[in-house]
C-alpha positions in Angstrom: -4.5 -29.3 54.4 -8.2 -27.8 53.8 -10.7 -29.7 55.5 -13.8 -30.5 53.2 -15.7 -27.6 53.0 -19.8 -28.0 55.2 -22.9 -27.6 52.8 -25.4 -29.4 55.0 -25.4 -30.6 58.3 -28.7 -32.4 59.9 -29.4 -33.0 63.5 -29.1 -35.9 65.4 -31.3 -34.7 68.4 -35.1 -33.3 68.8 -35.5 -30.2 68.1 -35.4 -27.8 70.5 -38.3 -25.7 71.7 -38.8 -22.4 69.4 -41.5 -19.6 70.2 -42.9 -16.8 68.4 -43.1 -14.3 71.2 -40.5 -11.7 71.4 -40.6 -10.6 74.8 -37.6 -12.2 75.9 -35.8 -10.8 72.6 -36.9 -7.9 73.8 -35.7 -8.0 77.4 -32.0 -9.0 76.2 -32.0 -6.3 73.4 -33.2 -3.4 75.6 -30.1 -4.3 78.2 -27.8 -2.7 75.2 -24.8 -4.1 74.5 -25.7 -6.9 71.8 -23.3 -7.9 68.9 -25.4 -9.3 65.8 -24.5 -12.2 63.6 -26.5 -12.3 60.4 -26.9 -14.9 57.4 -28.4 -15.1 54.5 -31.7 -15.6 55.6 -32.1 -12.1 56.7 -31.6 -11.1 52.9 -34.2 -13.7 51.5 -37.0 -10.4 52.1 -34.5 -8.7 49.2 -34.8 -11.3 46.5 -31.6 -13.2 47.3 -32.3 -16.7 48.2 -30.7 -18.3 51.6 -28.7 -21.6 51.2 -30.2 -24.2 53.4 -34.4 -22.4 53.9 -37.5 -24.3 52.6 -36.4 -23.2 49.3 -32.4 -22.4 49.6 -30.4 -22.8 47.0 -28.0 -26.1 47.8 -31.3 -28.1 47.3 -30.5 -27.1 43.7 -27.5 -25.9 43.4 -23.7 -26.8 44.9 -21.5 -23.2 45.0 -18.8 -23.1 44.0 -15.3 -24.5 45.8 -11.8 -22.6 46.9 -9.9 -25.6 45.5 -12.2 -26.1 42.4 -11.8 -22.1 41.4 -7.9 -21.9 41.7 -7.2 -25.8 39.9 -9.3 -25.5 37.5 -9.6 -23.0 34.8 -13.2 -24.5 33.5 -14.4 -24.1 36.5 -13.0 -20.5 36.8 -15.1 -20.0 33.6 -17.8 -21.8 34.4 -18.2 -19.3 37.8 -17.2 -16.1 35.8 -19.8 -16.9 33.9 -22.6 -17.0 35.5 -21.4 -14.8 38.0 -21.3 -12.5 35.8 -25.2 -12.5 35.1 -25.7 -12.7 39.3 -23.6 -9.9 40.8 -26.2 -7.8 38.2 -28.9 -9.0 40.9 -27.2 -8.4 43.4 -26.4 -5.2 42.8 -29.5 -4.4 42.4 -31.1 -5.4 45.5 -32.5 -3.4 48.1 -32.2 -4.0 51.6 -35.2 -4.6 53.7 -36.4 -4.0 57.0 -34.6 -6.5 58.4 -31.8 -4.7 57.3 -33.0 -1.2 58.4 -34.3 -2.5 61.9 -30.8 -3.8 62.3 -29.8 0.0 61.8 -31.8 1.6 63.9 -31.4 -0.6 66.6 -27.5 0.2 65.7 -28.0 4.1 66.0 -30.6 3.4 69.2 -27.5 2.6 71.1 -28.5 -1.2 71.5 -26.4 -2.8 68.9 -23.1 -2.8 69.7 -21.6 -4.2 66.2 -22.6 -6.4 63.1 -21.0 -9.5 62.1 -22.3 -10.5 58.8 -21.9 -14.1 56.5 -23.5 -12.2 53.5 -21.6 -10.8 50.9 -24.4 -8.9 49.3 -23.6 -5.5 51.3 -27.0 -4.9 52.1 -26.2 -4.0 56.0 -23.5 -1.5 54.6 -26.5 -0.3 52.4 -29.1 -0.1 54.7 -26.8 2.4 56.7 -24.8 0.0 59.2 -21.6 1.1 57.6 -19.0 -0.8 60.0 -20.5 -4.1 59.6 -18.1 -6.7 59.4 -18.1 -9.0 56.5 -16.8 -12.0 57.6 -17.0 -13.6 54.3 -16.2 -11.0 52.2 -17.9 -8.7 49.1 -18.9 -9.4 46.2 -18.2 -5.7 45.4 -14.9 -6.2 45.2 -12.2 -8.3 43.1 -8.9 -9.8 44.4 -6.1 -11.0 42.1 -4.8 -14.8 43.5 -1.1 -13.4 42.2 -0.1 -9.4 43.3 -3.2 -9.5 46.0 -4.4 -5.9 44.0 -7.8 -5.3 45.2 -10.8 -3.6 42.6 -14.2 -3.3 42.4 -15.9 -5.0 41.0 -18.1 -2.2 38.9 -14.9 -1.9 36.9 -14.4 -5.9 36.5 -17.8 -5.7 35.0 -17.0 -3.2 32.7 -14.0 -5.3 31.4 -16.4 -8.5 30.9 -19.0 -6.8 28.9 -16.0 -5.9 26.8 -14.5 -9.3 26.5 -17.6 -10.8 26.1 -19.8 -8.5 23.2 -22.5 -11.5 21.5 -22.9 -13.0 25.8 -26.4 -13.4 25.9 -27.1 -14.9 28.9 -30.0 -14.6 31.4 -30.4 -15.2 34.5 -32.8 -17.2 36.0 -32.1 -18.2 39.6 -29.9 -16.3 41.5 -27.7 -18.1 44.4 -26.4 -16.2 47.7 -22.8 -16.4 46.5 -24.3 -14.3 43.1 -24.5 -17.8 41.1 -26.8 -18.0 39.1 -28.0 -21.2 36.4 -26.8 -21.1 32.8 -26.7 -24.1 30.3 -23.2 -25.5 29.7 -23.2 -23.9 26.0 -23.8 -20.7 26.8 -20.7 -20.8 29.4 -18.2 -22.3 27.2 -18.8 -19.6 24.7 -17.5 -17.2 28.0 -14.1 -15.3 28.1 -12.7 -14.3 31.6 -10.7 -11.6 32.0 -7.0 -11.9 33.9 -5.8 -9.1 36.4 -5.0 -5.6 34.7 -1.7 -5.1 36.8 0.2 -8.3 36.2 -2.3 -11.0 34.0 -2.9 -13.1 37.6 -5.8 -14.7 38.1 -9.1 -12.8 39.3 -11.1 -13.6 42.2 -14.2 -12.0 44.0 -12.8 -10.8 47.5 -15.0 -13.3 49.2 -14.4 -16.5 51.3 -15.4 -19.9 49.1 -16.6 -23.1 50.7 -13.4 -24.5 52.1 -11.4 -21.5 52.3 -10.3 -19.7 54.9 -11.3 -16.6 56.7 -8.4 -14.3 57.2 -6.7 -14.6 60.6 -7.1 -11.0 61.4 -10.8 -10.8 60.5 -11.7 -13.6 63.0 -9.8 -12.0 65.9 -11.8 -8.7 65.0 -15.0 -10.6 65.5 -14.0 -12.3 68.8 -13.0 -8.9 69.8 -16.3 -7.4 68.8 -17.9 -10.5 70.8 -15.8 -10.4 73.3 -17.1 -6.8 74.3 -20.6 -7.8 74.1 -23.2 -8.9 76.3 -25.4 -11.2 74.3 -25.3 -12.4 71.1 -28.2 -12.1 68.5 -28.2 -14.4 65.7 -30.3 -13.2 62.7 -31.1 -15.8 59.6 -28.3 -18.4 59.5 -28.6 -22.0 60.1 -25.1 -21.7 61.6 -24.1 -24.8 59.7 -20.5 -23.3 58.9 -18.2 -23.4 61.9 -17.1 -19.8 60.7 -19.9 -18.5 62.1 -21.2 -21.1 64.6 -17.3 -20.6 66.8 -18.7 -17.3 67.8 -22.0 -18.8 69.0 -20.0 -21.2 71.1 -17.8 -18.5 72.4 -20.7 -16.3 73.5 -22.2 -19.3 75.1 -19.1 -20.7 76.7 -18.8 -17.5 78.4 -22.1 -17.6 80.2 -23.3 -14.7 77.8 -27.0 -15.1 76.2 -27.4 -16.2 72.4 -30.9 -15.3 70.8 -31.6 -16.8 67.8 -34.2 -15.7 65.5 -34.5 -17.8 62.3 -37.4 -19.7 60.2 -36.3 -23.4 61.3 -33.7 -25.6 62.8 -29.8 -24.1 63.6 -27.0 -25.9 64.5 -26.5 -24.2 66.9 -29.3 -24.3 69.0 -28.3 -26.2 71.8 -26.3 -22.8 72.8 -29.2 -20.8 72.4 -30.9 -19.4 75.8 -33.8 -18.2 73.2 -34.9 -19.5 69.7 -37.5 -17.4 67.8 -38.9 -18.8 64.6 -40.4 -15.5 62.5 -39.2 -13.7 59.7 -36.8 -11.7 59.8 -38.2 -8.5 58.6 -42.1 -8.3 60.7 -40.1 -9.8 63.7 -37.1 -7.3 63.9 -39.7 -4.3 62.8 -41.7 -5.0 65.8 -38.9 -5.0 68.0 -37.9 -1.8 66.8 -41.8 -0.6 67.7 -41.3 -2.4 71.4 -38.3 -0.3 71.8 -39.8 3.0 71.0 -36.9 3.0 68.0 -39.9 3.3 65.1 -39.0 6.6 64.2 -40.3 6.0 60.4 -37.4 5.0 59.6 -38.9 1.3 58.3 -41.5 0.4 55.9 
């Protein structure tokens, strides 16, 4: 049985103290040996909105469901739809220096591995090729029946097709590439089934309420496991797919930083709390390691 997937999760304690220094970031980066866990706020500096921030999108807007997409084929449309319009956006976006920082610090020799929620493969882009995407790509396309894999270029190709007089726009773009459209416009929308056998299509990413693949969550503990501190970039931690690895870390009497704009669930585990964005703060550690090689904006 699925449990009911977590959107929003508020705290029944004081917050806990935050600072804007980074000098004890600093100290635990410079030891080496650091696994990263990122969210969706270390993307909001590329356009994409975060979920749960001072403006994310679930204040607005509730994404879409593992059981609503595979029960029901209007809400397969429905997602398809404007989907369709977002992935566009996504595509599009650049990484940031968030992203880049994370890189170099990678190359430096003081990152050991990337973990990220996103599915907007703007660590892959920024050069951080073996990041881990623990939710999945939106790059990418999964058929629910034969399990084929595609990407998601040629899925758009195949839509355009179906869909010649779609003249949809997008307007708000969602983290999950979800974007608004007014119900008319996405009844007038024709999915596409899988090439190979007519299944039903899916982007090779992990709904609300599904989920993640056995052998990907042993590949992060592993990656954890061999690290010395943990450094959580962006995510309010809210989903126990990525808090579970903050626990982990902490339970084992390794350091979790935390640098994110606001309130995380988990930071009760967190030895250090930083509240800066993500792109000046991870830039200027870059600079305090001697890392700045031009490399950033």
């Amino acid at each position: 049985m699925r449990t009911r997937p977590t959107l929003s999760w508020t705290s029944a304690d004081a917050p806990l103290p935050r600072t804007s220094s980074l000098d004890e970031l600093t100290g635990v980066v410079a030891r080496g040996r650091v696994a990263v866990l990122s969210g969706a706020g270390l993307s909001t500096e590329s356009g994409i909105p975060d979920y749960r921030g001072e403006s994310g999108s679930l204040r607005r807007h509730t994404p879409m469901t593992y059981d609503e997409f595979v029960t029901s084929a209007d809400g397969r449309q429905r997602y398809w739809a404007r989907s369709h319009l977002g992935w566009r956006t996504i595509a599009r976006a650049d990484p940031n220096d968030g992203h880049r920082a994370v890189t170099v610090l990678r190359e430096g020799g003081y990152i050991d591995g990337v973990i990220t929620q996103n599915v907007d493969g703007l660590h892959q882009a920024a050069g951080t090729a073996d990041a881990v995407e623990l939710h999945g790509s939106l790059d990418r396309v999964i058929c629910l029946d034969c399990r084929r894999t595609s990407p998601r270029a040629e899925l758009d190709r195949r839509l355009r097709a179906a869909n010649p007089g779609f003249t949809g726009a997008a307007t708000r773009i969602n983290p999950d590439g979800d974007v608004e459209l007014p119900a008319d416009v996405v009844r007038g929308f024709r999915p596409v089934p899988c090439e190979a056998c007519e299944g039903v299509l899916k982007p090779d990413v992990v709904f609300f309420g599904e989920n993640v693949p056995r052998p990907r969550v042993e590949q992060c503990y592993r990656l954890v496991d061999a690290a010395e501190a943990l450094l959580v970039l962006g995510s309010s931690l809210t989903v126990m797919s990525g808090l579970r690895f903050v626990r982990h870390v902490a339970k084992a009497g390794k350091p979790v930083v935390i640098v994110n704009r606001g309130e995380t669930r988990g930071d009760r585990y967190a030895s250090v709390r930083v509240d800066r964005p993500l792109g000046p703060a991870l830039t200027e550690l870059v600079s305090r390691l001697g890392e700045d090689r031009g490399r950033i904006a």
